[in-house]
MARBA-3410 file (N, C-alpha, C, O; in Angstrom, 1 decimal):
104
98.1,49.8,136.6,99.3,49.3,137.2,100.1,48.6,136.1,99.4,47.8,135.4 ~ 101.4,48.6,135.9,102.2,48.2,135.5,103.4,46.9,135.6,104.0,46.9,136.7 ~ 103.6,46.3,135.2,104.7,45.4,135.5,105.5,44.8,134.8,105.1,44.4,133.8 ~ 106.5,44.7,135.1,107.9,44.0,134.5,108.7,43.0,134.4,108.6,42.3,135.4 ~ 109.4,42.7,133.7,109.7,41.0,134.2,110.9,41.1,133.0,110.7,41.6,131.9
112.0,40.6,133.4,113.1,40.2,132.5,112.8,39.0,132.1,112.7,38.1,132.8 ~ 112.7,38.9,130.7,112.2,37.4,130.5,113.1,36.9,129.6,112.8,35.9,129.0 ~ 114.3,37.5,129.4,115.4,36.7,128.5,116.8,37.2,129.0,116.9,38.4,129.3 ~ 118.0,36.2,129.1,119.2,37.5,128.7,119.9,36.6,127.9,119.6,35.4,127.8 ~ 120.9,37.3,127.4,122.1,36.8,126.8,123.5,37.6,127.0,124.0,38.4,126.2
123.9,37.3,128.0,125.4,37.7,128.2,126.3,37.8,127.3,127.1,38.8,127.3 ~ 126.3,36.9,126.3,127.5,36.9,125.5,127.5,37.7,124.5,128.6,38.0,124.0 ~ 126.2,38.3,123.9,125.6,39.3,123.0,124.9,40.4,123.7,124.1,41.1,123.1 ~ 125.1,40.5,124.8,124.3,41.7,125.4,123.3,42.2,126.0,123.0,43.2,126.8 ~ 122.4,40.9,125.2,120.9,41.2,125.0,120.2,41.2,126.3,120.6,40.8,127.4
119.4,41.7,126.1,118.1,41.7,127.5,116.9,42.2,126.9,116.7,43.3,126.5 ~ 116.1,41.1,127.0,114.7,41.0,127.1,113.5,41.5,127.9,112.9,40.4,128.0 ~ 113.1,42.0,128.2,112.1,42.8,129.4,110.7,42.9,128.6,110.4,43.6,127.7 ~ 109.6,41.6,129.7,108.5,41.2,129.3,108.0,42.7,130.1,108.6,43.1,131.1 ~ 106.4,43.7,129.3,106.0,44.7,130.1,104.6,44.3,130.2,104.1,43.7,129.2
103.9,44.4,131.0,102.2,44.2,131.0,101.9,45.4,131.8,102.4,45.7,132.9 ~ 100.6,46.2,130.9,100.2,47.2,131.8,99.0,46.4,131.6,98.7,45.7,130.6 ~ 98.1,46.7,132.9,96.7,46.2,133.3,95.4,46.8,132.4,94.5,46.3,131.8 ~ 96.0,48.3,132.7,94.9,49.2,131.8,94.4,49.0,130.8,93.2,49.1,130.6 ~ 95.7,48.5,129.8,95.2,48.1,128.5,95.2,47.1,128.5,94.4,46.6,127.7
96.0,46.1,129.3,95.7,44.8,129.4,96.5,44.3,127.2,96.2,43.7,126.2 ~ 97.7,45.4,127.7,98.6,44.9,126.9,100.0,44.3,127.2,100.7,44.9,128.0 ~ 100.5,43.3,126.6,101.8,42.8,126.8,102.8,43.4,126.1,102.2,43.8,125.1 ~ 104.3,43.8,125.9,104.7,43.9,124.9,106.1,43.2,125.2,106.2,43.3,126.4 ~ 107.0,42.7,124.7,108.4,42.5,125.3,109.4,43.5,124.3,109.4,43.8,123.1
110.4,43.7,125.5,111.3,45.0,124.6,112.8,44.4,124.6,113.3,43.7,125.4 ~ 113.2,44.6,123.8,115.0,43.7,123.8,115.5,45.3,123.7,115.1,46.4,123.3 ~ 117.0,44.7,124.6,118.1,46.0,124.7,119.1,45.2,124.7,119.2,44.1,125.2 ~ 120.1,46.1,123.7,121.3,45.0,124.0,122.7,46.1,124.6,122.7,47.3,124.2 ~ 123.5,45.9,125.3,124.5,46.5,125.2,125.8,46.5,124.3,126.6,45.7,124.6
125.9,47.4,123.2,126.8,47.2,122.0,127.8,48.3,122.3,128.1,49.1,121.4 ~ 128.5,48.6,123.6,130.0,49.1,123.7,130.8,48.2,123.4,131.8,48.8,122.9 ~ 131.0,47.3,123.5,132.0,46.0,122.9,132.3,45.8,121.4,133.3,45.5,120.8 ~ 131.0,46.2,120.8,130.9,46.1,119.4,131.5,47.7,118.7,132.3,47.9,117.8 ~ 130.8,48.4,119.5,131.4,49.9,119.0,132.8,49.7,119.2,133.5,50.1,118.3
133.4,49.2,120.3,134.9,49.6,120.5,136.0,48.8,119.2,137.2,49.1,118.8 ~ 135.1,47.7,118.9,135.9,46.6,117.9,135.5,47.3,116.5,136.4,47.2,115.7 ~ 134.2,48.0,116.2,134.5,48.3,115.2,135.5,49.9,115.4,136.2,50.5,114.6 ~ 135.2,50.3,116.5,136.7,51.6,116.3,137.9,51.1,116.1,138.6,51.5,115.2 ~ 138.3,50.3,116.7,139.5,49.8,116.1,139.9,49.2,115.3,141.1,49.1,115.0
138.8,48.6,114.4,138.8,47.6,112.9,139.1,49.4,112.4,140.1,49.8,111.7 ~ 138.3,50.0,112.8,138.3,51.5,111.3,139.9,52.0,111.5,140.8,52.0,110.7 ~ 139.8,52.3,112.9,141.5,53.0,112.9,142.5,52.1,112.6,143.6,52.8,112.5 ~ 142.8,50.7,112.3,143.8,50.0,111.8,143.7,49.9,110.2,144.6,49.5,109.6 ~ 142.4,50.4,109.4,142.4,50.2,108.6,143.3,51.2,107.6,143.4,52.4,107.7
143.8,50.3,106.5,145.3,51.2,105.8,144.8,52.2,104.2,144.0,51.8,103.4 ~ 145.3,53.0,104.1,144.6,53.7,103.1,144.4,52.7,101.6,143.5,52.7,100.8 ~ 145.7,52.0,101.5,145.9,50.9,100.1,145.0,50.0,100.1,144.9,49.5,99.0 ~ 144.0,49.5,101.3,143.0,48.4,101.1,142.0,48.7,100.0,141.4,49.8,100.0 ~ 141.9,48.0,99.1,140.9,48.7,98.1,139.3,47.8,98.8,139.2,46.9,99.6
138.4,48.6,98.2,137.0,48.0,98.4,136.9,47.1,97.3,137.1,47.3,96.1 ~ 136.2,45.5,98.0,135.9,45.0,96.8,134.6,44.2,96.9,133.7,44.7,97.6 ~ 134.3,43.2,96.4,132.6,42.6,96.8,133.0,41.9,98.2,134.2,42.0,98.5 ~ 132.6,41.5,98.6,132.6,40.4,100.4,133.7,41.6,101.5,134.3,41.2,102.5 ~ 133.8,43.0,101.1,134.9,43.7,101.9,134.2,43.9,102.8,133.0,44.0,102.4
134.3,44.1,104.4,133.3,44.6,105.4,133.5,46.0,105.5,134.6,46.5,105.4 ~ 132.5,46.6,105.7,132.4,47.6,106.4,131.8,48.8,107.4,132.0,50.0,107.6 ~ 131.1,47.6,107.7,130.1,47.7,108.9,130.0,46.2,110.1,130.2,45.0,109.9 ~ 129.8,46.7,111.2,129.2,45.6,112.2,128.3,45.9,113.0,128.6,46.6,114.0 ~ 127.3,45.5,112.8,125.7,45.9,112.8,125.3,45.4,114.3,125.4,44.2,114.1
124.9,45.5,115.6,124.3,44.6,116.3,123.3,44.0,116.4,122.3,44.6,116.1 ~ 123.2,42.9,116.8,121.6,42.2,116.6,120.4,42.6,116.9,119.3,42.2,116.5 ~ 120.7,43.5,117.7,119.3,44.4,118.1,119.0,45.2,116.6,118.2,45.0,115.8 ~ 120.0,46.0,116.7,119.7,46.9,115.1,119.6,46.2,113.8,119.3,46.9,112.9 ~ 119.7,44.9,113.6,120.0,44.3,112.7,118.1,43.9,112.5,117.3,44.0,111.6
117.9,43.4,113.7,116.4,42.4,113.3,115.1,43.7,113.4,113.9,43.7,113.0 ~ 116.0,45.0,114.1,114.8,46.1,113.8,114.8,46.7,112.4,113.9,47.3,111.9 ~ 116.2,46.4,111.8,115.5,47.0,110.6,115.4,46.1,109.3,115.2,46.5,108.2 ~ 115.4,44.5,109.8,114.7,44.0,109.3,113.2,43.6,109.4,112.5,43.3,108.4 ~ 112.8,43.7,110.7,111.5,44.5,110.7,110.9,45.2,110.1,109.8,44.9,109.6
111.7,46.4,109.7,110.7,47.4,109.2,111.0,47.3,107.7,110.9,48.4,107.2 ~ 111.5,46.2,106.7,111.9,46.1,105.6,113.1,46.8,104.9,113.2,47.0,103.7 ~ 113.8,47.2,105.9,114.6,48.0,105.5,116.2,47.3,104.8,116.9,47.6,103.8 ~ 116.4,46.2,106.0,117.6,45.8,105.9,117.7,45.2,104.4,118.9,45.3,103.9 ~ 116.5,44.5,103.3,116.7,44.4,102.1,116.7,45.2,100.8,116.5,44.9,99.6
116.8,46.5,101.8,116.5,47.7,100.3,118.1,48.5,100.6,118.4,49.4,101.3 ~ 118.9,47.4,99.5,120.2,48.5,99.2,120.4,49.8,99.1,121.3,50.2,99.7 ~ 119.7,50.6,98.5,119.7,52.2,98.5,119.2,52.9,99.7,119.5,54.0,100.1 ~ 118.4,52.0,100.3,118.4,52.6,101.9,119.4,52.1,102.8,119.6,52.6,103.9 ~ 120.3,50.9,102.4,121.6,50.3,103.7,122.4,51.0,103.0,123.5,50.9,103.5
122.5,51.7,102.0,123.9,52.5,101.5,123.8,53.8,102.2,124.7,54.2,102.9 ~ 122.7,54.4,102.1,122.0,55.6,103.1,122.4,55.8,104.5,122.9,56.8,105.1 ~ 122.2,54.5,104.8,122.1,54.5,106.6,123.5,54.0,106.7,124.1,54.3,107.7 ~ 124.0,53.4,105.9,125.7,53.5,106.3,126.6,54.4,106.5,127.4,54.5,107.4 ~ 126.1,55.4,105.0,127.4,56.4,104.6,126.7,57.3,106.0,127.5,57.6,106.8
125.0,57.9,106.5,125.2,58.2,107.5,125.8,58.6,108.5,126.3,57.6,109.1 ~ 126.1,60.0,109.1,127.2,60.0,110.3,126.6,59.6,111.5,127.3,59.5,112.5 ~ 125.3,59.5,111.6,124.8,58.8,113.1,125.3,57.3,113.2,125.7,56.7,114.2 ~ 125.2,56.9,112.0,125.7,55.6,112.3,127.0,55.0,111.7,127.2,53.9,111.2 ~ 128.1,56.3,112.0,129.3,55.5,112.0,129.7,54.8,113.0,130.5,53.9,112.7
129.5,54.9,113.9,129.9,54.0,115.1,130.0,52.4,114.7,131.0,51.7,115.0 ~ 128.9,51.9,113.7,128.6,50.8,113.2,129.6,50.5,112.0,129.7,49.3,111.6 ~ 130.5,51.4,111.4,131.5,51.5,110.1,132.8,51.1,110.6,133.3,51.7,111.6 ~ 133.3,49.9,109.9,134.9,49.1,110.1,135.7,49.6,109.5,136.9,49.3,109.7 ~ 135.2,50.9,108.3,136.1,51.4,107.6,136.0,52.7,107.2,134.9,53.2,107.4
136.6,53.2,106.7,136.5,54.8,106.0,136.1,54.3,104.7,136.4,53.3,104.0 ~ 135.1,56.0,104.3,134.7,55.8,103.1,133.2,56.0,102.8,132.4,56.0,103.7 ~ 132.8,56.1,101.4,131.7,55.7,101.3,131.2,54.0,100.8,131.9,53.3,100.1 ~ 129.9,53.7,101.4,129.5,52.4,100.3,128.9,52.6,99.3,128.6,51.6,98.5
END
């Protein structure tokens, strides 16, 4: 048997926490979900106001990451290996996450 338990939220970021315990294994795990349509819609609109003359420069944004995706792929070491966040940016699965046109 199985069981569930919300054991965190955060409204203001989305988040939701969901403690799971199956008996069987007599393992715990907790799972975070966040809802990022708020974030996707702000960066669709940061991308479509963006004007062709902006040049790229160092500190320019061009991404907004949510915290859920942010601490999973610092988990898996990813988030500090530049040639893999240039990868997963220019990416089309994850334009939704892009404030701007272009490549990085």
């Amino acid at each position: 048997m199985s069981e569930s338990k919300i054991f965190d939220t955060n409204s203001d970021l989305g988040i939701t926490r969901t403690w799971h315990y199956d008996e069987e294994t007599d393992q715990a795990t907790i799972q975070t979900s966040q809802d990022v349509t708020a974030i996707i819609e702000e960066n669709r609109d940061t991308y479509n106001q963006f004007e062709k003359h902006d040049k790229y420069g160092e500190w320019s944004r061009v991404a907004s990451i949510p915290l859920s995706v942010y601490f999973k792929l610092k988990a898996e070491g990813k988030l500090d290996d530049d040639a893999y966040m240039k990868r997963w940016l220019n990416d089309p699965e994850n334009q939704y996450f892009r404030t701007r046109p272009g490549q990085v």
